[in-house]
C-alpha positions in Angstrom: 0.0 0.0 0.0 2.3 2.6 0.8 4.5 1.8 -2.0 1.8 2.4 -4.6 0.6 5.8 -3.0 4.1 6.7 -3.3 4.5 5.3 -6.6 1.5 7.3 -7.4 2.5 10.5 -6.0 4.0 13.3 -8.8 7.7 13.5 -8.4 7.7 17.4 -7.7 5.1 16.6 -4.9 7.4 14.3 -3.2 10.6 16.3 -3.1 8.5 19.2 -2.1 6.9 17.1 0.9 10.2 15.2 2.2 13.2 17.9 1.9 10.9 20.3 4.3 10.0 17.5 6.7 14.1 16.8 7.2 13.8 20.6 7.5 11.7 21.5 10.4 13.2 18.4 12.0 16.3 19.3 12.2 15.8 22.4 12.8 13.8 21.0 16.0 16.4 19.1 17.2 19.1 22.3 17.2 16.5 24.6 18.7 16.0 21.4 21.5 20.2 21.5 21.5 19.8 25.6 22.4 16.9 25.1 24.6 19.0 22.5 26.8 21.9 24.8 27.1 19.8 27.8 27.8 17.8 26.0 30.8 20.5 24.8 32.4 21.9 28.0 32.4 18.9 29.9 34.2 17.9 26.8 36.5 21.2 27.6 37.8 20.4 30.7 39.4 17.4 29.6 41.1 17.7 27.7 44.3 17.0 28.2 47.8 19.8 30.1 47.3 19.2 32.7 44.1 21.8 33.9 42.7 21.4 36.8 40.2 21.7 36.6 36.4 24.1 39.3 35.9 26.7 37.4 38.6 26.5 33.9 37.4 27.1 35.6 33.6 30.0 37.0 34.7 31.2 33.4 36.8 30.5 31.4 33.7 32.2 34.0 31.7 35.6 34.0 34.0 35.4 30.3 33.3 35.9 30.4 29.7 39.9 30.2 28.3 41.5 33.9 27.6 39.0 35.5 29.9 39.5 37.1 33.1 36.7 39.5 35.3 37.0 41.0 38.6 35.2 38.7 41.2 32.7 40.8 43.2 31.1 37.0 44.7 32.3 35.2 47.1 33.6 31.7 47.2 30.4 30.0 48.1 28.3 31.1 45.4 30.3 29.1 43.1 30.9 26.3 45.6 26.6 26.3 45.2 27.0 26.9 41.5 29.9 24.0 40.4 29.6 21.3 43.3 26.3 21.3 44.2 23.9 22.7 41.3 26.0 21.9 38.3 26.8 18.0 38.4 22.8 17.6 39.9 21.8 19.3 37.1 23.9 17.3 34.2 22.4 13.7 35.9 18.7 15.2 36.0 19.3 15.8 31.9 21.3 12.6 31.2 18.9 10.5 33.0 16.2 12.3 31.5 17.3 11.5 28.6 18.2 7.9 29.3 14.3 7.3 30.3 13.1 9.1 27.5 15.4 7.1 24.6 14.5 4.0 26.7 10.7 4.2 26.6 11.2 5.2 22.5 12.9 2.4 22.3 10.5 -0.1 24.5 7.5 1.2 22.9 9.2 0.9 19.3 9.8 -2.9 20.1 7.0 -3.6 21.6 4.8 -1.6 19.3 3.0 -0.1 22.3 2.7 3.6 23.3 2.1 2.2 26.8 5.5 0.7 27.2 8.1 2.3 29.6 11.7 1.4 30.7 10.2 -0.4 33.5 8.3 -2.7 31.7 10.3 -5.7 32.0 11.6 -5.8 35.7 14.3 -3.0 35.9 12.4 -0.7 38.7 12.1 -4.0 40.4 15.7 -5.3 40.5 16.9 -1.8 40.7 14.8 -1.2 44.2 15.7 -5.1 45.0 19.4 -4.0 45.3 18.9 -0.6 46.7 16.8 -2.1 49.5 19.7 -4.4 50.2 22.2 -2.1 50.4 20.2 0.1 52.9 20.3 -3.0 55.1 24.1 -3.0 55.0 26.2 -1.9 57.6 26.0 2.3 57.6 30.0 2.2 56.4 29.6 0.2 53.4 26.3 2.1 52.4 28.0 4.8 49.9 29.0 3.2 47.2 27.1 -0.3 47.4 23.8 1.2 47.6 24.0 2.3 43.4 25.9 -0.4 42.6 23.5 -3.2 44.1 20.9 -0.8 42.8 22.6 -1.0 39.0 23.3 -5.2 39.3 20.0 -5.9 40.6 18.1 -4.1 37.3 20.8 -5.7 35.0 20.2 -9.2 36.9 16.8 -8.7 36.6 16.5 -8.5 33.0 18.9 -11.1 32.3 16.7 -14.0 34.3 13.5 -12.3 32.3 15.5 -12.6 28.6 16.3 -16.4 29.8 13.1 -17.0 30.9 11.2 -15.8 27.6 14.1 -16.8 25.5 12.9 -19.6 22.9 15.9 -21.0 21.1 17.0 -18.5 19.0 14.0 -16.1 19.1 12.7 -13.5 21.7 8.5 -13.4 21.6 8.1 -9.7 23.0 4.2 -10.9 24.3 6.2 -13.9 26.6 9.3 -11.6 27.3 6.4 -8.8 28.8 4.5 -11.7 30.8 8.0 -12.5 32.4 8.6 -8.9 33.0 5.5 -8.9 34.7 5.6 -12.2 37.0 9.3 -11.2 37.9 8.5 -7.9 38.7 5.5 -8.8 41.1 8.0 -11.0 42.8 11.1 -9.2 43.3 8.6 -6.6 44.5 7.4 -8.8 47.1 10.9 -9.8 48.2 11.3 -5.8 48.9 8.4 -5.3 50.5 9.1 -7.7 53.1 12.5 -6.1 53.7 11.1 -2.6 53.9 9.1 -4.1 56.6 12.2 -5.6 58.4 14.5 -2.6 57.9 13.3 -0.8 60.9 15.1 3.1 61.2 16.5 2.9 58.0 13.0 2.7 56.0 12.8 6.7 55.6 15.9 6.4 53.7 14.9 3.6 51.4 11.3 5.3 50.8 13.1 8.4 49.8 15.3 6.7 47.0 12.6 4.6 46.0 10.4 8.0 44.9 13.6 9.5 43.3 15.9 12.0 44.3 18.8 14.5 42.9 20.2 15.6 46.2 23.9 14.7 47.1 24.6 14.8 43.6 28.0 14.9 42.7 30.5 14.9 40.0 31.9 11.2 40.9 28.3 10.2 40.0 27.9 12.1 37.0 31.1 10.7 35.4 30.0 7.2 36.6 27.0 7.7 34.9 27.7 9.3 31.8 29.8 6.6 29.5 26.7 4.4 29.9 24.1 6.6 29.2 25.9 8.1 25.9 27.0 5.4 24.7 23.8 3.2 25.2 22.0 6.3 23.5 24.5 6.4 20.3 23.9 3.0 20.0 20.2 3.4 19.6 20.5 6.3 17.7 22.4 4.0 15.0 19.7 1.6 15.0 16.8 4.0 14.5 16.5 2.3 10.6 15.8 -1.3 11.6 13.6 -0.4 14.1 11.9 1.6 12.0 11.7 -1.3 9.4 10.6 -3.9 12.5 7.0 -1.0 12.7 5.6 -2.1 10.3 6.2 -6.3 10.1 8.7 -8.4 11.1 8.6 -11.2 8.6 8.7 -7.9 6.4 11.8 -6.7 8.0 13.7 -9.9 8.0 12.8 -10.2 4.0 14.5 -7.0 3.8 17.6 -8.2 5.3 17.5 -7.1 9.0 18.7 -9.7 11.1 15.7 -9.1 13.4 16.5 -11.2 16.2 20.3 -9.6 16.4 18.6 -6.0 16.3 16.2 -6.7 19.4 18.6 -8.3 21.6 21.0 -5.0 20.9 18.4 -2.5 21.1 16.8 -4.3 24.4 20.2 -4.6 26.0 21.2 -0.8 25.3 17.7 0.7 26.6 18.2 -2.0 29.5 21.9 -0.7 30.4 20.8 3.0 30.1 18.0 2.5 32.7 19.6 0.8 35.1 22.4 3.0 34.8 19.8 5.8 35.2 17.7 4.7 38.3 21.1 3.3 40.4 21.7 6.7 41.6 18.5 8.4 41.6 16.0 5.9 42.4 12.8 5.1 40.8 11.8 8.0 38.4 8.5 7.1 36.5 6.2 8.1 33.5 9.1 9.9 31.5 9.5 6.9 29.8 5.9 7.4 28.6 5.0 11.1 28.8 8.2 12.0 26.7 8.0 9.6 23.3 4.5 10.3 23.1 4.8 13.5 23.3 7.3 13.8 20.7 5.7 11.4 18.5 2.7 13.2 18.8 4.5 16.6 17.8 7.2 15.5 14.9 6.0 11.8 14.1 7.1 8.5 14.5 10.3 8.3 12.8 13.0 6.8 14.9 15.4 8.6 13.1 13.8 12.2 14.8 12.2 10.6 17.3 15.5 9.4 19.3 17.0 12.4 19.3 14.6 14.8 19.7 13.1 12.4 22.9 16.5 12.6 24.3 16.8 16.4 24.4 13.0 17.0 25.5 13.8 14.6 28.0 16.9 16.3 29.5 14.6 19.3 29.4 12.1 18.1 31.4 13.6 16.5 34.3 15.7 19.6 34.8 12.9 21.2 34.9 10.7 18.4 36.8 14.2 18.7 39.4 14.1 22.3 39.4 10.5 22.0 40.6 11.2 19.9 43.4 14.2 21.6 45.2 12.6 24.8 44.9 8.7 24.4 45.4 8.8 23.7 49.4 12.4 25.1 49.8 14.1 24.6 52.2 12.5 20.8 51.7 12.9 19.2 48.4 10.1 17.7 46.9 10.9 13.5 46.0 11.5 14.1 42.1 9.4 10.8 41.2 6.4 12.7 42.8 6.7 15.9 40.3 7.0 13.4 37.2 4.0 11.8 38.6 1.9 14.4 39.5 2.2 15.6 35.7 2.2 11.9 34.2 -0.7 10.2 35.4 -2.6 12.9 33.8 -0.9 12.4 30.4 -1.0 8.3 30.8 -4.9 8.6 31.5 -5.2 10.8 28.5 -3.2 7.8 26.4 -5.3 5.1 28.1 -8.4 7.1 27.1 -7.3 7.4 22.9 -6.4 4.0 23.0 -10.1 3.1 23.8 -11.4 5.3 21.2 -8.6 3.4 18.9 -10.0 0.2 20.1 -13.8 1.0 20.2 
C-alpha cells in the first residue's frame, strides 16, 4: 500500500513534501540543543539560594579560556554553582534522557505507546538492590547502595531474557509476561524487607520515589559513559527499528537480522535505565510522557524521534528537578512525585485514545 501511494505521487510533490520535513526536524532538534543549554543556564540561578543573572554571567564567563573578570562573589556562590547545582543538574538531563530514549525504544519494540523502561523488571531489580544495600552496615552504604541498585536491574532483566528466550528467538508478548511475573515477585521480596528494615525505612522510601540531592560529579562521570553510549547506539539503529514497525517477517525479507537488532536495542535501553535509576531511584512516566509526546509533535520516525526524545527529556527533568528543590524550599520535593503528578494525567489521556482506537 504505501508503496503504490508513493508510486502514485508526482515526483515534484514528493521532493516538495520530504526535503521540508528533514527541514523543520532538524531544525527542532538544534532549537532542542539551544533550549537544553539555555535551561540549564537559568535553572542555575534559582535555588534556595538565588543567585542573580548578571553574577553567574560574569562566573560562567571568567570560566571560559583567555577571559579574566574582577570577582565581586564570594567563594560559596560558586561552591553552590559548580559542586552542588551543576553535576545535579547534568544527571537530571542525562537521566532524562536515558528514560526518554528508553521508553522510545520499548515502545518501538514492543509496538506499544504504553510501554516504559520499567516494563520488564528493571524498577524492580533496581529497588531489589537498593533495599539491600540500605540493610548493609552504615559504612559500606556509599558506594554499594548504586551499585547493588545498578546489578540488581541488569540481573533482573537477564533471568526475564532467559526465561522468555525460545531457542534463537525473543517473543516480546512472553518476554512482557516474564517482565510482569518477575517484577510482582522481586517486588514482594522488597516489601518484606522494607518491613524488616526498621530506622532505616525513611531512607529507602526516599530513594525509592527518586531524588537529585547529594549529587555529585563522581556520580555524574560514573554515569555518563553508559548513558551516551547506550544512547549512540540506539540512535544508529533507529532504521531497523523503523523497518521492525511495520512487520517483522517484512523486515527480515529486507535483510534485517531481526533477532540480532532486538537483543541489541533491548540490551542498550536495558543498560541505560539501570544506569539511570542506580543513583537516583525510581523515576517514572518519563518513559511514557516524553516519546509520546514527541511522536505526537514530529512523528514516529525513529530517526527524529530518538534524538529529539532525548533532548526534551533532559529538558524536562531539569525542569521536573528544578520544581522539586525549589517548590517547598528549604524541603525538596521527591523528584518521582513531580514526574507523577504531571504523568498520570498524560498516561490517563493515552489510556483514554487507545479506547477510542479500540472502540
Amino acid at each position: 500500500m504505501a508503496l503504490e501511494l508513493l508510486k502514485n505521487t508526482p515526483a515534484s510533490e514528493t521532493t516538495a513534501i520530504y526535503p521540508m520535513q528533514w527541514r523543520s526536524r532538524i531544525c527542532a532538534i538544534v532549537g532542542l540543543v539551544l533550549l537544553l543549554g539555555i535551561v540549564i543556564i537559568v535553572t542555575l540561578a534559582i535555588g534556595s539560594t538565588d543567585i542573580p543573572f548578571g553574577t553567574l554571567c560574569y562566573i560562567l564567563f571568567d570560566k571560559l579560556p583567555f577571559t579574566h573578570i574582577e570577582a565581586t562573589w564570594t567563594n560559596n556562590i560558586e561552591t553552590i554553582l559548580f559542586d552542588i547545582r551543576l553535576p545535579r543538574l547534568l544527571l537530571a538531563g542525562l537521566v532524562g534522557a536515558a528514560l526518554a530514549v528508553a521508553g522510545a525504544t520499548y515502545q518501538g519494540l514492543f509496538r506499544n505507546p504504553l510501554a516504559d523502561p520499567y516494563l520488564i523488571g528493571v524498577a524492580q531489580g533496581a529497588a531489589l538492590g537498593a533495599v539491600i544495600g540500605f540493610m548493609l552496615p552504615v559504612s559500606w552504604q556509599t558506594g554499594s547502595i548504586p551499585l547493588l541498585a545498578f546489578i540488581g536491574a541488569l540481573s533482573a532483566v537477564a533471568i526475564v531474557y532467559s526465561i522468555a528466550r525460545v531457542g534463537k528467538t525473543l517473543p516480546m508478548t512472553t518476554l512482557i509476561l516474564a517482565g510482569v511475573a518477575l517484577g510482582a515477585f522481586l517486588a514482594a521480596i522488597t516489601s518484606y524487607l522494607m518491613i524488616a528494615s526498621g530506622d532505616k525505612l525513611h531512607g529507602i522510601i526516599s530513594w525509592l520515589l527518586g531524588t537529585f540531592s547529594l549529587t555529585g560529579w563522581w556520580q555524574v562521570a560514573m554515569v555518563a559513559p553508559y548513558i551516551v553510549i547506550g544512547i549512540v547506539i540506539i540512535w544508529l539503529y533507529a532504521r531497523p527499528l523503523n523497518v521492525i514497525q511495520l512487520d517483522e517477517e517484512q523486515a527480515k525479507q529486507l535483510g534485517i537480522n531481526v533477532e540480532k537488532v532486538k537483543m541489541i536495542l533491548l540490551g542498550s535501553a536495558t543498560l541505560i535505565t539501570a544506569a539511570a535509576v542506580c543513583f537516583c531511584g525510581i523515576i517514572g512516566f518519563v518513559g511514557i510522557i516524553i516519546p509520546h509526546a514527541v511522536r505526537l509533535i514530529w512523528g514516529p520516525d525513529h530517526r527524529f524521534l530518538l534524538p529529539l526524545a532525548t533532548f526534551t527529556g533532559a529538558i524536562f527533568l531539569i525542569l521536573a528537578d528544578t520544581a522539586a528543590r525549589t517548590m517547598l524550599a528549604p524541603t525538596e520535593i521527591p523528584i518521582g512525585v513531580i514526574t507523577a503528578f504531571l504523568g498520570a494525567p498524560f498516561f490517563l489521556y493515552l489510556l483514554r485514545q487507545k479506547k477510542r482506537a479500540i472502540f
